[in-house]
Structures are given as C-alpha cells and as structure tokens.
C-alpha positions as CSV (number, residue, x, y, z in Angstrom):
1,X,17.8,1.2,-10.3
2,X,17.2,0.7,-6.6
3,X,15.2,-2.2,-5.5
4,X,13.9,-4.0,-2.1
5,X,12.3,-7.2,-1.5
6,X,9.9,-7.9,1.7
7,X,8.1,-11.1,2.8
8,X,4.9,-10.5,5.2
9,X,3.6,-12.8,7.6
10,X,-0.2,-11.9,8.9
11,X,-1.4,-12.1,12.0
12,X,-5.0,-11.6,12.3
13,X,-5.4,-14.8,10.1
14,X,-3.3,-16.9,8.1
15,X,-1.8,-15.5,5.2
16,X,2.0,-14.6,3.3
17,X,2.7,-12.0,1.3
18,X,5.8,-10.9,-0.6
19,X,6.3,-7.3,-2.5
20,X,9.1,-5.9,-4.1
21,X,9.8,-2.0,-5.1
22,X,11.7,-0.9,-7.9
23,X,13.0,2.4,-8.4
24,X,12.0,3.3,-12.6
25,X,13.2,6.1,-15.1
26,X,10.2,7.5,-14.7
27,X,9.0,6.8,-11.1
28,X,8.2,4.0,-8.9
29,X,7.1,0.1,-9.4
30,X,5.4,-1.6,-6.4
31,X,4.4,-5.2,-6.9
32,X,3.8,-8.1,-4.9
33,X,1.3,-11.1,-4.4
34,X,-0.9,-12.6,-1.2
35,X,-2.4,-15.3,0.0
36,X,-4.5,-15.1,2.7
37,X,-7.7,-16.1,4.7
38,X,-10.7,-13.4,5.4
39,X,-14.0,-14.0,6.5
40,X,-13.3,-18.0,6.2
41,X,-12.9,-17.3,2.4
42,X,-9.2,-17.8,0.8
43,X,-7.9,-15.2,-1.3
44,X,-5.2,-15.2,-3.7
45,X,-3.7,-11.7,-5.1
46,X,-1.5,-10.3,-7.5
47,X,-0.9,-6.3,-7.8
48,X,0.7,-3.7,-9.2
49,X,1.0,-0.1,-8.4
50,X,2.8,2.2,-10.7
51,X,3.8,6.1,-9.3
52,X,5.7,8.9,-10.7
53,X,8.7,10.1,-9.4
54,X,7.0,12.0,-6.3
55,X,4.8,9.2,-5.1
56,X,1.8,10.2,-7.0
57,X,0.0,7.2,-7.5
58,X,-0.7,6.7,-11.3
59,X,-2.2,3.2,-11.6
60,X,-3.0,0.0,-9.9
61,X,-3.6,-3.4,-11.0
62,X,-4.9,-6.4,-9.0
63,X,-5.9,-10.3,-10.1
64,X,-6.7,-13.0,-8.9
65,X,-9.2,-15.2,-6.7
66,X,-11.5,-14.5,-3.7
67,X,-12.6,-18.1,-2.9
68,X,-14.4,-18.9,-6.4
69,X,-14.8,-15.5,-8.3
70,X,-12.0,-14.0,-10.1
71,X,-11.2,-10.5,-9.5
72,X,-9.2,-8.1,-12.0
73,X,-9.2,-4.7,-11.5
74,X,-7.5,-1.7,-13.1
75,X,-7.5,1.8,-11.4
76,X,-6.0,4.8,-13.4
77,X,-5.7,8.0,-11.8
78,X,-5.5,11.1,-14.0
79,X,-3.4,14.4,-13.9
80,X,-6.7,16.4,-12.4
81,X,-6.9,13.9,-9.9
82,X,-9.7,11.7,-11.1
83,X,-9.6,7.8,-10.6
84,X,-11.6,4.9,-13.2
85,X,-11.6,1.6,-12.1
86,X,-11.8,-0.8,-15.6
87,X,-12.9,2.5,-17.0
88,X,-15.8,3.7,-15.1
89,X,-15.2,6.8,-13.4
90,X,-15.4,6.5,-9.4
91,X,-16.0,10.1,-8.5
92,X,-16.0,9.6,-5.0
93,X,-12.0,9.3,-4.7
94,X,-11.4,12.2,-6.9
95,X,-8.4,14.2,-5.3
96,X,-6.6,10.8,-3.6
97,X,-3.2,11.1,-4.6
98,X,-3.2,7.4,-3.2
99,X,-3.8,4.3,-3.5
100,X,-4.5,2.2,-0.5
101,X,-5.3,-2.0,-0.5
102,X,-6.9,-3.3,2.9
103,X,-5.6,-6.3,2.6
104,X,-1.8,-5.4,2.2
105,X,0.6,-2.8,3.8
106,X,2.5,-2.1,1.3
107,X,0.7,0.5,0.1
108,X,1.5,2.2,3.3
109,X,5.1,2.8,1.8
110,X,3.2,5.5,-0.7
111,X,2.3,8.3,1.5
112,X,5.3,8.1,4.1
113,X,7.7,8.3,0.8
114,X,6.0,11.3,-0.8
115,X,5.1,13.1,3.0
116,X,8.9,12.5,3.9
117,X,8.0,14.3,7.3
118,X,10.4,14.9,9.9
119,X,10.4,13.4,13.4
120,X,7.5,15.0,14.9
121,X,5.8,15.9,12.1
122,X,2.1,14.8,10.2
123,X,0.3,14.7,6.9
124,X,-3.2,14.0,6.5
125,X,-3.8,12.4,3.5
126,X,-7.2,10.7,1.4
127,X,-6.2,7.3,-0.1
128,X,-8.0,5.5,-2.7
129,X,-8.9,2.9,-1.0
130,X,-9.5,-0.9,-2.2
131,X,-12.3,-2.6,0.3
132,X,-11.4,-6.3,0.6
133,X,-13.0,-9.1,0.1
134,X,-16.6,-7.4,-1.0
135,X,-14.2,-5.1,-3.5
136,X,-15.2,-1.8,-3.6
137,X,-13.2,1.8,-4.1
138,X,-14.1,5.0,-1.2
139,X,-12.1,7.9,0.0
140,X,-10.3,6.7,3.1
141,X,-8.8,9.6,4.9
142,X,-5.4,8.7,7.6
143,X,-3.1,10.3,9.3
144,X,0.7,9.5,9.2
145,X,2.8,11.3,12.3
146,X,6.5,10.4,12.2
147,X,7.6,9.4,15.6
148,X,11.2,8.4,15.2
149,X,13.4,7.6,12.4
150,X,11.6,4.6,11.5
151,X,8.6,5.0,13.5
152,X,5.0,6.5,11.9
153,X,1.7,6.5,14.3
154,X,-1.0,5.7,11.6
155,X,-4.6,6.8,12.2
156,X,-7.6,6.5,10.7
157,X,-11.2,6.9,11.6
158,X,-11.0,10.0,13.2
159,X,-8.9,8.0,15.8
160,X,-10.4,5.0,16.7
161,X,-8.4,3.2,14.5
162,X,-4.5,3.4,15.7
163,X,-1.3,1.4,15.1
164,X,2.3,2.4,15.3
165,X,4.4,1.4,12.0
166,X,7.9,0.4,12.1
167,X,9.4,0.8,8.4
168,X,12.9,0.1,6.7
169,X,15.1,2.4,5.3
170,X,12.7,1.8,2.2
171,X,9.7,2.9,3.9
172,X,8.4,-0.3,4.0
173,X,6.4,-1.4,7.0
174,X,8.1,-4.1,8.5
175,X,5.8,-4.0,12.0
176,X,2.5,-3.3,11.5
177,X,1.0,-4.6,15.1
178,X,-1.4,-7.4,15.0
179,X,-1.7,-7.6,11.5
180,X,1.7,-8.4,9.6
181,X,5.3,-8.7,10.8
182,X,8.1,-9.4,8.2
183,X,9.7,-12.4,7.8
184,X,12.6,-11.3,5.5
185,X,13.5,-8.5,3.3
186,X,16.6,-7.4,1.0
187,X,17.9,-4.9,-0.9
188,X,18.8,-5.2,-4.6
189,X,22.4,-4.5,-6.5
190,X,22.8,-1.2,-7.6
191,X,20.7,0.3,-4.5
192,X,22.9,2.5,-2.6
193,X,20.9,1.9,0.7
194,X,22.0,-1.6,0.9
C-alpha cells in the first residue's frame, strides 16, 4: 500500500503537526496529530479520516484537549449523503462529500484527490466543516482552481478568503501561505511515487 508522511509547522501561531496517508484495500486512511496555540488556549489533537476509494469521505475521528476540556468526536457520513456527529444527525452538512478541519490542512488533500482537475480547471465543492476551538460542524463551501502541476488557488467566502496551495505529488499541501509550511515529508516502501 502506498503511504506519505508530512510534518507541518504553523505560522499564524505556534503549533506542529504531523499526518500520514495510507493507501487501504478499500480506500484511503488519513491520520495525523497537532499541537497548537488558538485564541491563547493550547490545543492538543488526534484525528482520523477514513474515505473510500474515490475520496468520499466516510468518517472522521478527533480527540484530545482544548486547554482543559476534552474533546472526542466521531462524524459518519452515510451513502445518501447524511452526516451524525457522536450520533446526532447534523442536517445542515447533508450533501458534503467532505470533510474539512480548520485547524489542519490536511484535509485539503481530500477534494484536490477526488476533483483531479487539470491545469486550468475548478471544482466547487461543500465541505463538512469542523469549527475550531468553539467545535462545531456547518457547510463550508470553497473553490479549488488548479493553477500548475502542483499549484491550487483555494477560495472560500465567496472570495474574500484566498490562498494559493503548493501540494506534493500526494496532494498534500506543503505551502499553505501564512498558516503552515512543511518541515519534512516522505514517502513509504511499496509507494511507487517515491
């Protein structure tokens, strides 16, 4: 099975984060854990996102510690499209193929990987997306336009918001400007990109 390894350093405020992605029988793994800084309050993260073998997201697991409360969440996303978060339905996300954690980009990797758009082309998608450090779940519509072979312009809030992404060959941000940079990555054995 293929596999990569990244390390993240923030920017905005001090933090580390390291991820790895692991190709499955049945899909995709996507795992990692971060500590960070936001809002004065320290955070400390683990997650996991599960998708199937064309980027659907499936589920999504996160623990840990925002300053003194615990957090542990699980998000499940059905075949129709419907999301439940420790087994309440959260209606407002139904229809988000993915999912999206503010506090990390590697869950930009999930909608570059299923879009795979051409140089020049775009995909608007609505991401699932996990509000951090008041947690909370909402739609969160962006727009991924691939500007070069490792190059996506991300937007989001109808424009206001707007970043250009350098990824690896993994789709893996590795420049995401003024928030994280990487610090190292690899690619595992048996992962014929490496």
């Amino acid at each position: 099975m293929s596999s990569w390894k990244i390390v993240w350093q923030r920017l905005d405020t001090p933090g580390r984060e390291t991820a790895e992605l692991i190709g499955t029988a049945g899909g995709w793994l996507l795992r990692g854990c971060a500590d960070f800084t936001t809002d004065g309050v320290q955070c400390s993260v683990e997650y996991e996102v599960r998708c199937d073998a064309d980027w659907l997201t499936e589920s999504a697991t996160i623990g840990g510690s925002i300053g003194a409360d615990t957090i542990d969440l699980e998000l499940l996303r059905n075949a129709a499209g419907e999301w439940s978060v420790n087994g309440s339905k959260v209606w407002e996300v139904t229809g988000c193929d993915d999912v999206d954690f503010e506090f990390s980009p590697s869950t930009n990797t999930l909608p570059i990987r299923r879009a795979s758009l051409s140089v020049g082309e775009s995909i608007v998608v609505r991401a699932a997306w996990v509000r951090f450090p008041v947690v909370a779940l909402q739609p969160f519509e962006q727009k991924y336009t691939r500007t070069g072979e490792l190059t996506y312009r991300f937007e989001s809030d109808d424009g206001e918001f707007t970043r250009e992404l350098t990824v690896n060959d993994a789709g893996l941000v590795t420049d995401y400007p003024g928030l994280w940079i990487v610090k190292d990555s690899s690619c595992g054995e048996g992962n014929p990109d490496c």
